[in-house]
C-alpha positions as CSV (number, residue, x, y, z in Angstrom):
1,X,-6.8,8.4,-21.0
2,X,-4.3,10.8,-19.4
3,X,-1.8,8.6,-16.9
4,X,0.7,10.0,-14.6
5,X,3.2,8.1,-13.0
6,X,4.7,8.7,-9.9
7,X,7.6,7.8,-8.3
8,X,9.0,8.2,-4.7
9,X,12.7,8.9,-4.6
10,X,14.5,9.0,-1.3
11,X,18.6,8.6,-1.6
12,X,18.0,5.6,-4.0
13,X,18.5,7.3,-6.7
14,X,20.2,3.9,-8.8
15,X,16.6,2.3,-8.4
16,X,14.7,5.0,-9.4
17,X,16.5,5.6,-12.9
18,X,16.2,2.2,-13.5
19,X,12.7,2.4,-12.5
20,X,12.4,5.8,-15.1
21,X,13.7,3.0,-17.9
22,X,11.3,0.4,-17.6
23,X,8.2,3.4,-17.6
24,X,9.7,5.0,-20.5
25,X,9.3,1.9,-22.7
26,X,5.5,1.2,-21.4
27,X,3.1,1.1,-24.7
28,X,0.8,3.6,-23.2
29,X,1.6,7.3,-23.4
30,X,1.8,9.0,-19.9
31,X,3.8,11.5,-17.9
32,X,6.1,10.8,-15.3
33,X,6.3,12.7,-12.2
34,X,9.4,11.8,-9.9
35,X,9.2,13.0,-5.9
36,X,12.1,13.5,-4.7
37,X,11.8,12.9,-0.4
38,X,14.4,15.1,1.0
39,X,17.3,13.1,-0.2
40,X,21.2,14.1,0.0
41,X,22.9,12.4,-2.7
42,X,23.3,13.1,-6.2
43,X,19.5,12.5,-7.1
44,X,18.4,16.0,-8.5
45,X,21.6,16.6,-10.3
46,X,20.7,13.2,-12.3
47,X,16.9,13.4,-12.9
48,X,17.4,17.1,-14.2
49,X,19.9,14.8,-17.4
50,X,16.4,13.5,-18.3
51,X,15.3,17.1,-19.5
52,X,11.6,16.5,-20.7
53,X,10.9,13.3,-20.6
54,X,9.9,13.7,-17.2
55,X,8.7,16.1,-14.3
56,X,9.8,16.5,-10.5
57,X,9.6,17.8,-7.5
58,X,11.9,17.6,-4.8
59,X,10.6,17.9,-1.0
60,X,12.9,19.8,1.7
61,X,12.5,16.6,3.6
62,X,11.2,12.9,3.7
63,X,7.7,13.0,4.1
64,X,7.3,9.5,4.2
65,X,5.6,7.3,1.5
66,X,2.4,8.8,2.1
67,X,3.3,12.6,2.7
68,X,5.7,12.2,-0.3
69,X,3.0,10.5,-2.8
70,X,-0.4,12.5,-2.0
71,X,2.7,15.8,-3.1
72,X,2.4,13.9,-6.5
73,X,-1.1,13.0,-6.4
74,X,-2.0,16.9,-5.9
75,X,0.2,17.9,-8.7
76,X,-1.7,15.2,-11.0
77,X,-5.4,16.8,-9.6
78,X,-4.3,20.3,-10.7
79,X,-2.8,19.2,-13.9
80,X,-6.1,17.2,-14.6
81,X,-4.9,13.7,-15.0
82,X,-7.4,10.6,-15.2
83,X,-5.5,8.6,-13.3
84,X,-2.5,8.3,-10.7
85,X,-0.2,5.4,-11.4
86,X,2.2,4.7,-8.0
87,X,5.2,2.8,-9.0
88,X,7.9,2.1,-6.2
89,X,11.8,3.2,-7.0
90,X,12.6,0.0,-6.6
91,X,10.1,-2.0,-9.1
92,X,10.1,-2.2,-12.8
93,X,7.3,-2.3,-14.7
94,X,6.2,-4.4,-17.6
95,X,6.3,-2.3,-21.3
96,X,2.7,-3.6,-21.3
97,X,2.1,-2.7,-17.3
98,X,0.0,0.2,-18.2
99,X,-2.5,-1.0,-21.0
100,X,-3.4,-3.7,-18.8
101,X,-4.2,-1.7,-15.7
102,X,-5.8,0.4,-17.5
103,X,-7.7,-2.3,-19.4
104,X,-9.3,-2.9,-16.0
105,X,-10.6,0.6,-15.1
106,X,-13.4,0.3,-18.1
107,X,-15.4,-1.0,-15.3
108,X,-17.0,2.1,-14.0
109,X,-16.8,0.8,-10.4
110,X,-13.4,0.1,-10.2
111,X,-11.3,2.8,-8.3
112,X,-7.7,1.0,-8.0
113,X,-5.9,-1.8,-10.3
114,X,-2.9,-3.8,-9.1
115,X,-1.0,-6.3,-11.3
116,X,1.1,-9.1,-10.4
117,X,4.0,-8.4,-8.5
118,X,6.8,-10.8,-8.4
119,X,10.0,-10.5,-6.9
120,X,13.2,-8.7,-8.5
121,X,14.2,-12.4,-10.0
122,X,10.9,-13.3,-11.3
123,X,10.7,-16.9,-9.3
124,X,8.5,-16.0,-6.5
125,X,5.3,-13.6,-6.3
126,X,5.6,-10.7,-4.0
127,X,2.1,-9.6,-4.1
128,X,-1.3,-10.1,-6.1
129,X,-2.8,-8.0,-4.4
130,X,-3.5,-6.6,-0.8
131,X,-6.2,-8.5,2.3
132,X,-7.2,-7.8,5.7
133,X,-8.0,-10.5,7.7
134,X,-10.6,-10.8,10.6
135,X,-8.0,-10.7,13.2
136,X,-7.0,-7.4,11.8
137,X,-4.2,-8.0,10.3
138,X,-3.3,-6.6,6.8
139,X,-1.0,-8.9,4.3
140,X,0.0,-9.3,0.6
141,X,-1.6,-12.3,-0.7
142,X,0.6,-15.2,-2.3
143,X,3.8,-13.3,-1.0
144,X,6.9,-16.0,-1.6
145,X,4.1,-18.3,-3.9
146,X,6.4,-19.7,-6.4
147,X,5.6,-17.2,-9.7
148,X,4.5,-20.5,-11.7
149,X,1.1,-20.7,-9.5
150,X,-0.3,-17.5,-11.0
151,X,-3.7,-16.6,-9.7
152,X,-6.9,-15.5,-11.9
153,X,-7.7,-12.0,-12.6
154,X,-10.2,-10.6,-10.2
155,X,-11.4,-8.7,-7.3
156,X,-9.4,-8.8,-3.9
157,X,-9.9,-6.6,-0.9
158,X,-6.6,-4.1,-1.7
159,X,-4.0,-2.9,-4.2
160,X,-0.1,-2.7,-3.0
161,X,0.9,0.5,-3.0
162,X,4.5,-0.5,-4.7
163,X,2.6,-0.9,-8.7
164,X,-1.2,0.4,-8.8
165,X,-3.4,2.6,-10.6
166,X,-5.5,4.8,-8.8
167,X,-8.6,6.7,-10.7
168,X,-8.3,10.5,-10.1
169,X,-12.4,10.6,-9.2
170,X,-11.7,7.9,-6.7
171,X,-9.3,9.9,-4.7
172,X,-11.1,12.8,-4.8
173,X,-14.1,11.2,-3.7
174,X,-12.7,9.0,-0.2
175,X,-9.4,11.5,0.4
176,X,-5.4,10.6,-0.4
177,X,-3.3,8.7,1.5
178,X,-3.2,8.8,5.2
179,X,0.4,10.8,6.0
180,X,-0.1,9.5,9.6
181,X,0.9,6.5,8.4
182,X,3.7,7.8,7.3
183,X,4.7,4.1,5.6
184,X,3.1,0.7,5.8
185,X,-0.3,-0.4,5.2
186,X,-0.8,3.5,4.1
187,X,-2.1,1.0,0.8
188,X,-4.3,-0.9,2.6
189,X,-6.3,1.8,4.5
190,X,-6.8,3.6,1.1
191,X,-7.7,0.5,-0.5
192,X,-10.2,0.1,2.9
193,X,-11.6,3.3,2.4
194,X,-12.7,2.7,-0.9
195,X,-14.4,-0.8,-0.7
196,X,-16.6,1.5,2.2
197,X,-17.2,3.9,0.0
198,X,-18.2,1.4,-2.8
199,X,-15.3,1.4,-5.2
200,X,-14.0,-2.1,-6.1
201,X,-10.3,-3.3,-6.5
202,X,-9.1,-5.6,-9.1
203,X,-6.1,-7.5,-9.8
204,X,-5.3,-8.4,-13.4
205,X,-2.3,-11.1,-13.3
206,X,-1.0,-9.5,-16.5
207,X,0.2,-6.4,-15.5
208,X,3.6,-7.4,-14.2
209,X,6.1,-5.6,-12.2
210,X,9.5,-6.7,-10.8
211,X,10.1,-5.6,-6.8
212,X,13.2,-5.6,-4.9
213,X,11.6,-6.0,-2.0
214,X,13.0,-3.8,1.4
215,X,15.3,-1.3,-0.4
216,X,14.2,1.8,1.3
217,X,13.3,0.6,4.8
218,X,16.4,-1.6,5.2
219,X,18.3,1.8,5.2
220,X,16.4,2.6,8.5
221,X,17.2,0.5,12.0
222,X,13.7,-0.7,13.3
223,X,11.6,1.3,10.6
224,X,9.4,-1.7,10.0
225,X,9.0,-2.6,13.5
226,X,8.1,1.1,14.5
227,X,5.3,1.7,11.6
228,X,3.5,-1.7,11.8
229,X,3.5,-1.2,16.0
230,X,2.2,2.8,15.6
231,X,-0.2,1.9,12.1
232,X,-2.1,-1.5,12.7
233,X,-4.6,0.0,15.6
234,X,-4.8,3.1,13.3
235,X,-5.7,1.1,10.3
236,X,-8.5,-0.8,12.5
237,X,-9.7,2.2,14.4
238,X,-10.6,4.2,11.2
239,X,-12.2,1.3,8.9
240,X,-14.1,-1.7,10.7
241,X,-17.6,-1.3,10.8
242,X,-19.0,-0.8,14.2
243,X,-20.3,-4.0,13.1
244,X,-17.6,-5.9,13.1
245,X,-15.9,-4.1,15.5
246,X,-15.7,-6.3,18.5
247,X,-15.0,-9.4,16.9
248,X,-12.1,-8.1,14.9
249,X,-10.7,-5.9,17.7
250,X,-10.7,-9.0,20.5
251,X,-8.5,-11.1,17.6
252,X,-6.2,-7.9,17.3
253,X,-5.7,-7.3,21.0
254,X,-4.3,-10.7,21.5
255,X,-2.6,-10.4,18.2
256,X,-1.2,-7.5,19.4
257,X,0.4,-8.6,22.7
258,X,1.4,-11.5,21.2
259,X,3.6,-9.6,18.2
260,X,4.8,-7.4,21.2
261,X,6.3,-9.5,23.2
262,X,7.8,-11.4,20.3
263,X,9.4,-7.9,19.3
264,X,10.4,-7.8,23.3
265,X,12.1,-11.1,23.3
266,X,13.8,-11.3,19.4
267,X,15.4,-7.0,20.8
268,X,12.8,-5.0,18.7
269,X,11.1,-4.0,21.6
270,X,12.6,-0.5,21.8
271,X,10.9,0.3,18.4
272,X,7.8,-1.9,18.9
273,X,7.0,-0.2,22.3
274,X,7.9,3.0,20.3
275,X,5.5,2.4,17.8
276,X,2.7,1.6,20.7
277,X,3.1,4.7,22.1
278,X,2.9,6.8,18.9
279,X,-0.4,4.9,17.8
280,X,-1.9,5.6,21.0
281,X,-1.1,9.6,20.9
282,X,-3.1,9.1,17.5
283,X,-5.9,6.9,18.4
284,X,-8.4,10.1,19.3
285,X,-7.9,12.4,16.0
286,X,-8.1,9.0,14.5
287,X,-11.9,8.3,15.6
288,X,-12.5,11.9,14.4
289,X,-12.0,10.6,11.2
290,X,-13.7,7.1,11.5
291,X,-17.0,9.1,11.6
292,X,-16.5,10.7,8.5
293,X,-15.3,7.9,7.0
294,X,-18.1,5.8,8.3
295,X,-20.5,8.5,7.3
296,X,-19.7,8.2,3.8
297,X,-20.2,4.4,3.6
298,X,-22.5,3.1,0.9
299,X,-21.3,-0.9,1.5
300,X,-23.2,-3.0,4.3
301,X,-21.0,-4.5,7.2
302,X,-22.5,-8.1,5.3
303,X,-20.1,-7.1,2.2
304,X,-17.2,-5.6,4.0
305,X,-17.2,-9.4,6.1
306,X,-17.5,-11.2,2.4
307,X,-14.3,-10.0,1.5
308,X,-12.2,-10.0,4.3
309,X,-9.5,-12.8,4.7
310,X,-11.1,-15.8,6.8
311,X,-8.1,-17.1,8.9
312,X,-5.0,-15.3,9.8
313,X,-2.2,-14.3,7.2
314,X,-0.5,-17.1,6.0
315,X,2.7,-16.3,7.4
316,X,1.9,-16.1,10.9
317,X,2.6,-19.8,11.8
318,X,3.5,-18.9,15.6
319,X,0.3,-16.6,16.0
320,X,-1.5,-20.3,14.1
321,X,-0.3,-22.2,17.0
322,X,-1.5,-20.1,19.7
323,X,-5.3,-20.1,18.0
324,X,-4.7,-24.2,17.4
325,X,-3.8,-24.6,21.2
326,X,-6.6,-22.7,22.1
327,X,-9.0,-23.5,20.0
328,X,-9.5,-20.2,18.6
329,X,-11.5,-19.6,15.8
């Protein structure tokens, strides 16, 4: 089974080569492909010391984590590779990381693998693997879980974009990654795609990966609050069954305006509003593509419900008290 591994370099270059290391002594065979985002340090100079142990391509500027990837993802479609592996710069991988994704993907119906990701220490879990909940909210599940309460192998909703393994036919079938998004829950709204489209997700808790969470978008002033503002209306507008449209959408609007003015009142609210603004300029091109999208789907509205996430994410404690006062369900 042909692999190739991608990774997204943008001025972090110390990650990535560490990153390079812990690939280069994975048990399966595959090629690794390094994108290089438009960055202005010493990164070229250093991955051309690696001669042929690996390929890369270096963009004139950052496309973002999705713009930078599907650059990657092309290459591996016209070089005829199986399967897409997506590693972040600043994650290592387990030497056995790839058998036992791959291990996974003997199940015909299963488009993407993700593995246990813990944090850079190895005492807490970062993600096992990516949900959506009915309020519309996207979230890695057992994020800050001590790493001793290790989940079963199984199905979840999405993969995390930072260590998955993507099937080549999969992509081709439901599209790459959305470059709109530019970064942030880009993973989820691929991994939404393909549960329409009739793929499944799995998480197999031993393919381990080490994530030092925050690298790249710490480097950026209100880059988080920006994308999750401009992508979480995208994410809905393009995925929910008409459905489950309402229901989801009236949780998200007060979800919304409830993040917003938080954002207002804790000084993010340059970049929230920002992000608002941008999302909304997007909103029309993205119902263009909801009807393809929902054109395409072979999964009921029953099943898309069935494995959605219940409640709201665990980590939204003051959002929890606003439903609790209110009696929201």
């Amino acid at each position: 089974m042909r692999v190739c591994v991608i990774i997204l370099n943008w001025n972090g270059i110390e990650d990535t080569i560490k990153c390079i290391k812990g690939i280069l002594n994975n048990t399966q065979k595959n090629q690794i492909l390094v994108i290089d985002n438009g960055s202005v340090d010493d990164s070229i100079k250093i991955l051309q010391a690696y001669g042929n142990e690996i390929a890369f391509i270096k963009n004139d500027r950052n496309l973002g984590f999705s713009g930078g990837v599907n650059v990657g993802i092309n290459w591996a479609i016209k070089k005829e590779f199986e399967f897409v592996a997506l590693i972040n710069n600043d994650a290592i991988i387990d030497s056995f990381w790839l058998h036992h994704t791959l291990s996974a993907m003997r199940r015909k119906d299963v488009g993407i693998v993700t593995g246990l990701l813990l944090s850079n220490d190895g005492d807490y879990i970062d993600s096992t693997g990516e949900f959506y909940s009915k309020w519309g909210l996207p979230f890695p599940n057992n994020r800050n879980v001590n790493s001793i309460k290790l989940p079963d192998s199984g199905l979840v909703f999405g993969a995390s974009g930072g260590a998955s393994l993507y099937r080549v036919s999969m992509l081709k079938d439901i599209g790459l990654f959305d470059e709109d998004f530019f970064a942030y829950y880009e993973d989820v709204d691929l991994s939404f795609r393909a549960q329409l489209a009739g793929w499944k997700v799995y998480f197999n808790n031993k393919a381990i990966a080490y994530h030092k969470r925050g690298a790249t978008s710490k480097k950026i002033p209100g880059f988080t609050t920006y994308q999750t503002f401009k992508n979480l209306p995208l994410l809905f507008i393009k995925n929910v069954p008409i459905e489950l449209f309402f229901s989801i959408g009236i949780r998200l609007k007060l979800a919304y305006f409830l993040m917003l003015s938080k954002a207002i009142m804790g000084g993010s609210g340059y970049y929230a509003i920002k992000g608002c603004f941008a999302s909304f300029f997007l909103i029309f091109k993205k119902l263009i593509e909801r009807r393809n999208i929902q054109k395409l789907k072979k999964v009921n509205a029953s099943y898309i419900k069935s494995i959605l996430w219940h409640d709201l994410p665990p980590d939204q404690t003051g959002l929890r008290k606003f439903r609790d006062l209110f009696l929201i369900k």
